[in-house]
C-alpha positions in Angstrom: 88.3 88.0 102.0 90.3 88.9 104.9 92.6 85.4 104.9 96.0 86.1 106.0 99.1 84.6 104.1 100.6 82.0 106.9 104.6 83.6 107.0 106.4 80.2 105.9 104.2 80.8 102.5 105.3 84.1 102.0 108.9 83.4 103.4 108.8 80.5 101.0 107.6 82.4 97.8 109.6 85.2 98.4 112.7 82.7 98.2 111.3 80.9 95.8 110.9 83.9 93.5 114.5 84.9 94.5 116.0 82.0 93.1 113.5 81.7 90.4 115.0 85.1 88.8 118.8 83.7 89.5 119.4 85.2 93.0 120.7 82.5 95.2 121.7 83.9 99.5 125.0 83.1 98.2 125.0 86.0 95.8 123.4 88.1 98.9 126.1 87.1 101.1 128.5 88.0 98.9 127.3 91.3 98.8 127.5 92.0 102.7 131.3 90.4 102.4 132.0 92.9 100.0 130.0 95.8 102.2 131.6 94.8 105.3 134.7 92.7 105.4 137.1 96.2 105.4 135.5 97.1 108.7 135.9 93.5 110.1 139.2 91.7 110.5 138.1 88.0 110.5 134.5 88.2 108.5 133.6 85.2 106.8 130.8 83.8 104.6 128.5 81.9 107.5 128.8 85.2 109.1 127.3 86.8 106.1 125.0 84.0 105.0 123.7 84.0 108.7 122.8 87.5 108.5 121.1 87.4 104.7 118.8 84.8 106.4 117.7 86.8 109.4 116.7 89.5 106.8 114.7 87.6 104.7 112.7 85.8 107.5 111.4 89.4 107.5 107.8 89.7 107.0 108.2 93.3 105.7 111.3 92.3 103.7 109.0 88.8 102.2 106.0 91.5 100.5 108.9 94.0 99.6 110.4 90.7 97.7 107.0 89.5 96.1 105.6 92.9 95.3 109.0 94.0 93.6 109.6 90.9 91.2 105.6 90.5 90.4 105.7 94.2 89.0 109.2 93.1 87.0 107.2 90.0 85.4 104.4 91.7 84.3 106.5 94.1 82.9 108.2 91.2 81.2 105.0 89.9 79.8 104.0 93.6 78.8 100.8 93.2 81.1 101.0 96.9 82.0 99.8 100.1 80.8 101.2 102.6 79.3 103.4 104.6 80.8 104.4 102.3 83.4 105.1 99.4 81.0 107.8 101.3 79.3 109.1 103.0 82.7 109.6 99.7 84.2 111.6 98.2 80.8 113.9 100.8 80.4 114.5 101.6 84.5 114.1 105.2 83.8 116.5 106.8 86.0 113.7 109.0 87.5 111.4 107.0 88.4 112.3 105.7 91.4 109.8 103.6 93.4 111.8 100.9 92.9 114.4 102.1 95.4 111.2 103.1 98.0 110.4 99.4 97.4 113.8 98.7 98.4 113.9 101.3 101.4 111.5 99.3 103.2 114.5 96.6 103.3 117.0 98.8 104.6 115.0 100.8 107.0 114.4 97.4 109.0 117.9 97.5 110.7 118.6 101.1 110.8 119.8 104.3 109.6 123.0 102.7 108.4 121.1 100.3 106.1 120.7 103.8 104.4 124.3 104.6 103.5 125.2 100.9 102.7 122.4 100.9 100.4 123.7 104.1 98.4 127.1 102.8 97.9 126.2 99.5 96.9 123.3 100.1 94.7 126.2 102.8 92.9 128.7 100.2 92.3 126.8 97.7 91.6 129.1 94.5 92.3 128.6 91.0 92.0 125.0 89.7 91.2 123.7 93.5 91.0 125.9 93.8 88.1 123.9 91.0 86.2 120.5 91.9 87.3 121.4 95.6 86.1 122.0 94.1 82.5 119.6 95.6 80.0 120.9 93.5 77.3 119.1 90.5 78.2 115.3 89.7 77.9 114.7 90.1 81.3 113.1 93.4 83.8 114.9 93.9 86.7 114.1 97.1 87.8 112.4 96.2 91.3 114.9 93.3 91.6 118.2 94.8 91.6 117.2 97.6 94.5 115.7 94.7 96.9 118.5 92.5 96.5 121.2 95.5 96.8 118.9 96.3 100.1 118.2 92.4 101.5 122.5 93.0 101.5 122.3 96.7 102.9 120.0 95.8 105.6 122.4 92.4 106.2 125.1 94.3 106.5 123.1 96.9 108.9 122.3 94.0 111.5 125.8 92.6 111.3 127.4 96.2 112.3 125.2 96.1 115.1 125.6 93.0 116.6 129.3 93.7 116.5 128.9 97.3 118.1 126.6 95.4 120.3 128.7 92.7 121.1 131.7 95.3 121.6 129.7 96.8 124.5 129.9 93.4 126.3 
């Protein structure tokens, strides 16, 4: 079978999914406010919102999305094997191909989507927080890097536009 996924299916799965696991672009947008407003005077939440949107109507960004939260169900429903169920319940610290996962975000709008990606996925604010709870029933671990990227990689365009629109 070589059918190809028509993009609004996987734009609408991927968004579906997203709010399906209690991410809302709200959240996301809240997250490239809290990236970006000290670097810009008169940032607001349609500036933000507007910028989640353009990332996730990413065709790269859509498989990172679905390929991410399918692994954290299956983990859920202990559909792995061993070691990787256990690896994925616990976020083991070392494992880290969640945050490739999630670098596939960032790298769509630059280097910078890098360094934003970093801090933010260190502090953890806002929905990360949640998602990053290993108290409730719930696996996360692909999650919390993709949306803490989807914001990185917001916050990467938005910088650019404005450098952008500062060389006008």
């Amino acid at each position: 079978m070589n059918k190809k996924t028509p993009k609004q299916n996987l734009e609408k799965k991927a968004r579906d999914w997203l709010v399906e696991r209690g991410v809302t672009v709200k959240d996301m947008a809240e997250l490239v406010y809290y990236l970006q407003s000290p670097y810009h005077d008169n940032l607001d939440m349609e500036t933000c919102t507007e910028n989640v949107e353009a990332v996730l109507s990413k065709r790269e960004v859509q498989n990172a999305i679905i390929t991410g939260i399918q692994l954290d169900i299956l983990a859920e429903e202990n559909k792995l094997e061993s070691p990787l169920q256990e690896i994925l319940l616990s976020d083991e610290g070392l494992y880290g191909v969640d945050e490739i996962v999630a670098l596939s975000i960032v790298n769509v709008y630059g280097s910078i989507g890098l360094t934003n990606f970093g801090y933010i996925d260190k502090q953890k604010p806002g929905i990360l927080e949640m998602l990053n709870d290993k108290s409730n029933e719930k696996c996360h671990t692909f999650l919390d890097d993709i949306v803490g990227a989807i914001a990185a990689a917001a916050s990467s365009r938005l910088a650019h536009s404005d450098v952008e629109n500062d060389l006008d």
